[in-house]
N, C-alpha and C positions, 0 to 999 in steps of 0.2 A: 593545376596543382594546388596544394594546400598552401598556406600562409608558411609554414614554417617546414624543411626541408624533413624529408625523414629518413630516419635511422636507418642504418644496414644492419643486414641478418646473413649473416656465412656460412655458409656448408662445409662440408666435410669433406674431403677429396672423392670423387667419381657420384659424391648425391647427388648432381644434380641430372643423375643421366633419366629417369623417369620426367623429369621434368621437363629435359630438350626433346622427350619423345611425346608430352602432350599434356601429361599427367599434372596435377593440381597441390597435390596432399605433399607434405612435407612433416617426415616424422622428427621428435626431436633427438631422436639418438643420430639423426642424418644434420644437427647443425654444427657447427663448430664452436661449442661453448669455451674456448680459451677466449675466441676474437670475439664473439654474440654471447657474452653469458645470459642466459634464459631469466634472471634474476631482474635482466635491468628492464625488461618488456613485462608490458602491460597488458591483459585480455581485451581483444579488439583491436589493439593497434594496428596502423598500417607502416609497411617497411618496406625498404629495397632487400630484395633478396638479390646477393652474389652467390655464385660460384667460392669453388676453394682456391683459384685464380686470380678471385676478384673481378673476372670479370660480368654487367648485371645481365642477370635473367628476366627481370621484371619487377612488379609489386607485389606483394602480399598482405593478406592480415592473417594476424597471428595471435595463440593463447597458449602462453609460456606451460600453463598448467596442465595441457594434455596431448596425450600419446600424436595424433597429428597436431601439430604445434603452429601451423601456416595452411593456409591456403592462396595459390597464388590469384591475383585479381588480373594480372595485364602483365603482357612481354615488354610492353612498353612501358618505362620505368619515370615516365613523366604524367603516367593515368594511376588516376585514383578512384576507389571508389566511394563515388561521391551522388548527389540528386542528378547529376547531367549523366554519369553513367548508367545509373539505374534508369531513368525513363527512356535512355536509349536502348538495354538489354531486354529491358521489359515491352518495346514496343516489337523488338524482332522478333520476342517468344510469343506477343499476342499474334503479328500477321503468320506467323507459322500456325499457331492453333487455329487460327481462322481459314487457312487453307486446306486443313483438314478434317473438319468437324464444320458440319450444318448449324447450331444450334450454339448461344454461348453459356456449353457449359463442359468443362476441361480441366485439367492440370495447367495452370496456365505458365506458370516459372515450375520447374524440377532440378533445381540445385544447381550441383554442380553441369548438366549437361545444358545449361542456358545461363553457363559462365557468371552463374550468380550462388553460389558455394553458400551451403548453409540455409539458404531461402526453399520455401515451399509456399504455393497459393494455388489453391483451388475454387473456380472460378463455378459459381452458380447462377447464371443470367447476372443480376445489377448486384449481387452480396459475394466478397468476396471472404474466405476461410484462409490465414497465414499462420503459416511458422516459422518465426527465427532459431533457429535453432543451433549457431554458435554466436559467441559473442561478440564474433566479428560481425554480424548483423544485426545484434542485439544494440551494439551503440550506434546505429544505422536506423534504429526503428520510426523516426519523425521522418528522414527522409525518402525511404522505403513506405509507409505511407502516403506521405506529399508523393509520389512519384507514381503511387499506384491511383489516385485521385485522378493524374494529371491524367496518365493515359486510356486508365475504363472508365474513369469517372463514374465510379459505384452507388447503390443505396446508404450500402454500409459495408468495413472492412471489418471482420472478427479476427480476434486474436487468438488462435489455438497453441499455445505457450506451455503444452503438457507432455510432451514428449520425453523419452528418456535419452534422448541424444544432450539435451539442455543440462539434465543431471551432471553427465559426465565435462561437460563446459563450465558448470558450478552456475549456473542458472537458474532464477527462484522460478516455478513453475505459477502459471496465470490463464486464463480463459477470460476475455471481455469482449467487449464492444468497444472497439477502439477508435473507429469515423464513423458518422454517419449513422443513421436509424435503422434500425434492424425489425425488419417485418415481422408478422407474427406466425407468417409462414415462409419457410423457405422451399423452394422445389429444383430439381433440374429433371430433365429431360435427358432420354440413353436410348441407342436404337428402338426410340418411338415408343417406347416408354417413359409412363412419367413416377417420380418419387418425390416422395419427403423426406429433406435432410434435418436431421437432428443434429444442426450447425453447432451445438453448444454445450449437447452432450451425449453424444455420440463417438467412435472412434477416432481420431487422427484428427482428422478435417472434417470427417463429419460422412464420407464418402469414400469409395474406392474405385475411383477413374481407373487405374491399371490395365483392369481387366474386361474393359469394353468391348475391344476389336472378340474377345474368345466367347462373351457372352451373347455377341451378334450370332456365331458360328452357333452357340449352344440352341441358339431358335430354333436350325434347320432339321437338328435332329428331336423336335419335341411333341410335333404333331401329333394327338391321339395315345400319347406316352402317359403312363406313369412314371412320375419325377420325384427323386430325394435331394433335398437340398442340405448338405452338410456345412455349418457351422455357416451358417443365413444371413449371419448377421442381419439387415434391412429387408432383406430379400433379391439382393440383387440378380443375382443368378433364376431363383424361384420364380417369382413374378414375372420375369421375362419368360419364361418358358409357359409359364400359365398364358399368359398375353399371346404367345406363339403356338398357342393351341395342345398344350399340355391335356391329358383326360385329370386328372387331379396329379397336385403338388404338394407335400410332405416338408417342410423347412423346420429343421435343429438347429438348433442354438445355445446354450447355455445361461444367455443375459433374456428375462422376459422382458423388459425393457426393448431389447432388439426384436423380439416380437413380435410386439405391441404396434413398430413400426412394421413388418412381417404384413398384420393383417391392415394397419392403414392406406399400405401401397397395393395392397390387392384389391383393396375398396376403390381405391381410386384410378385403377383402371379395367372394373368391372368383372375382377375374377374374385372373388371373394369366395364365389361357390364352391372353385376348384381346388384352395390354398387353406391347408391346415398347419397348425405347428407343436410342436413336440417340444420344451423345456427341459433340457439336462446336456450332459456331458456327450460328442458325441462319439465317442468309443463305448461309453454306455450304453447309447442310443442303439447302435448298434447292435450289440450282441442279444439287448431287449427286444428288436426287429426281427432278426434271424430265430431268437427260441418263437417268436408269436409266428413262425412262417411266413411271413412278409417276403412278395419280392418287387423289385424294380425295373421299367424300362430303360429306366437313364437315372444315374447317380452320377451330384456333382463331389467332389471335393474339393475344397479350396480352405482350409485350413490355415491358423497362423503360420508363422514360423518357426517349424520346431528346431531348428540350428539357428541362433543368433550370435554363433560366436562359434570361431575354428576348434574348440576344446569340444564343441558339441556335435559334432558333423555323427561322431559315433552313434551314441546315441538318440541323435534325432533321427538318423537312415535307418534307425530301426521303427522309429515312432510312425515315419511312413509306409514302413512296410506294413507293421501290422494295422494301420487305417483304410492301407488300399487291401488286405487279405480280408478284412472284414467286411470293406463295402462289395467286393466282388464275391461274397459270399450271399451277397440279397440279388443279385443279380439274374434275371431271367435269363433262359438257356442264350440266348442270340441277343446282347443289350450293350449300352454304350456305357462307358466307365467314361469323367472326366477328371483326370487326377491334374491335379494344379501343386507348383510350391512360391513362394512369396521369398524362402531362404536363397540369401545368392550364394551361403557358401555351398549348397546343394548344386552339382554340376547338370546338367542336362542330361549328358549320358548316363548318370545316377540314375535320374527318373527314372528315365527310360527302361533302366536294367530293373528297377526295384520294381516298375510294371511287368515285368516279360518276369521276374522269378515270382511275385506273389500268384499271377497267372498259373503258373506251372502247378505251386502249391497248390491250389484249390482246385487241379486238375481241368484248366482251362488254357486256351487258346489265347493270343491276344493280337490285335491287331492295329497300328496305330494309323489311323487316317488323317490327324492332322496334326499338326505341331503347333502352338500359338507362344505368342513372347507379347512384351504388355505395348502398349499404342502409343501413337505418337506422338500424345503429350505428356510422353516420359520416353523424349529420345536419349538414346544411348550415347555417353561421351566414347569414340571408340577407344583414347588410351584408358580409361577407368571402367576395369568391369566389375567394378561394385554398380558400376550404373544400371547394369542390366542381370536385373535379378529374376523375374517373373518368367514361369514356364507356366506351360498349360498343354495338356495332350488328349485330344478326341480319340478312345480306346475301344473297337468291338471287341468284346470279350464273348466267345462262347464257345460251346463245346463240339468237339468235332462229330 
């Protein structure tokens, strides 16, 4: 326990039922600001959360200043989180990642679903990529380092401190070198593939683990293909399929910057010959592909997230449709569509439908052979389904 006893946080009458069901997040219109005014807590603190009974549920930290106001740490209301909790959560999410991945390089902590709320690190052999990204791990940051020393004992920890989760926390945004010496290269390794992570500036972390298990699958159908790679970022999709025997690979992007890395990792594992890339928008891209007669064996998509928020669901299910009515417009008569979305408020069966009706439009068939969701070092909490966002769907698309 801590030196000094802490504070209770009250609920509301029946809020606490997401919580006795699993759930984490505590919104603040769910506390009882007569008994907890939000006024007398601090961002980062830690607190006893009760019940409207009084009776406790556990610990939390809490930031009076936004819409989820707590996050719970422990049912047991005697645990904190503290350097002895963290090198213990973090040692069960490394031997989980070690049981399933050859090679160390993974999402090693994912949040909330490895009971460490707020935290992200992505693990690249000895350099490790973090995010705190509430403030309840922000004043945790010396022993969330000491804790990640103690248990990978790294080269170097970077601090990717840019996220807009941090904005809405009221957190000043930062990029360093925060332990240890940072090489002048960094790489990981992805089914047998290898990359250059652009730890420092590049997207998120630098990497996008998520979609590894769907990018193994993308190998099997790349053989002797022609490949489009939409919105490439690094290449991570392209380059694998070039490596897996792709006939040439096409990767869009927007950022040449991400390109630049596009042709680095083709260089570095010997496809270079087969990997070209194309700078602009890719809804542009596109419809500048279709007027030039262009067509494809296999087009990826994997796009941002055009829904980032419930007000946008509209709008964005449109933005998907017309991205997959355009890519299945380059598509050879018999070829694989692979439509991915990263949005969790985008439902599955959305996909799915927005696949089977842009199909129709363009006078096509659609077929789905495989369903993909993101790997196991981004396990699902099952009470939190914001945990699990990532789709991905292997689609024969052709005409009858």
């Amino acid at each position: 326990m801590s030196e000094s006893p802490l504070v209770t946080l009250r609920l509301r009458k029946n809020a606490e039922r997401r919580i006795r069901a699993g759930h984490i997040w505590l919104y603040s219109n769910e506390v009882d600001t007569k008994i907890s005014p939000l006024r007398n807590y601090t961002a980062g603190q830690q607190v006893i959360v009760e019940g409207y009974n009084g009776k406790v549920l556990g610990t939390a930290y809490i930031n009076p200043q936004t819409l989820i106001c707590a996050r719970m740490i422990s049912q047991n209301p005697e645990q904190v989180l503290d350097k002895s909790l963290l090198v213990h959560r973090i040692k069960v999410a490394l031997g989980l990642r070690e049981l399933a991945f050859p090679t160390p390089h993974y999402r090693l902590v994912y949040g909330e679903s490895d009971l460490l709320p707020g935290l992200v690190v992505d693990r690249f052999g000895d350099v490790l990529s973090v995010q705190l990204n509430t403030a309840g791990m922000q004043v945790l940051e010396d022993d969330i380092l000491d804790a990640l020393e103690k248990v990978v004992k790294p080269q170097a920890i970077v601090l990717r401190n840019d996220g807009g989760m941090r904005k809405l926390e009221g957190l000043a945004e930062e990029t360093r070198v925060a332990r240890g010496t940072l090489p002048d290269e960094v790489y990981l390794e992805e089914n047998g593939v290898k990359f250059h992570v652009p730890i420092l500036t590049g997207q998120k972390t630098g990497w996008f683990y998520d979609h590894r298990m769907n990018r193994a699958r993308l190998q099997h159908y790349c053989k002797g293909k022609k490949v489009l790679d939409l919105f490439s970022y690094v290449g991570g999709w392209g380059v694998q399929a070039a490596a897996a025997g792709a006939s040439s690979v096409l990767c869009v992007d927007a950022s040449e910057t991400a390109l630049d890395e596009v042709e680095k990792n083709a260089s570095l594992n010997g496809v270079q010959d087969k990997v070209e890339t194309m700078l602009g928008d890719a809804f542009d891209a596109l419809k500048q592909l279709i007027q030039e007669g262009e067509r494809f064996d296999v087009i990826v998509l994997d796009p941002p997230a055009f829904i980032k928020r419930r007000k946008d669901i509209k709008n964005g299910e449109l933005a998907y449709q017309r991205i997959n009515q355009l890519a299945m417009r380059l598509l050879e008569k018999d070829a694989i569509l692979i439509s991915a979305s990263c949005s969790m408020h985008l439902a599955y069966d959305r996909l799915i439908d927005i696949v089977r009706s842009t199909s129709r439009h363009v006078d096509r068939q659609a077929q789905i052979l495989e369903q993909g969701h993101q790997g196991a070092d981004h396990p699902v909490h099952p009470a939190i389904p914001e945990t699990a966002y990532l789709k991905s769907l292997v689609v024969r698309v052709f005409r009858d």
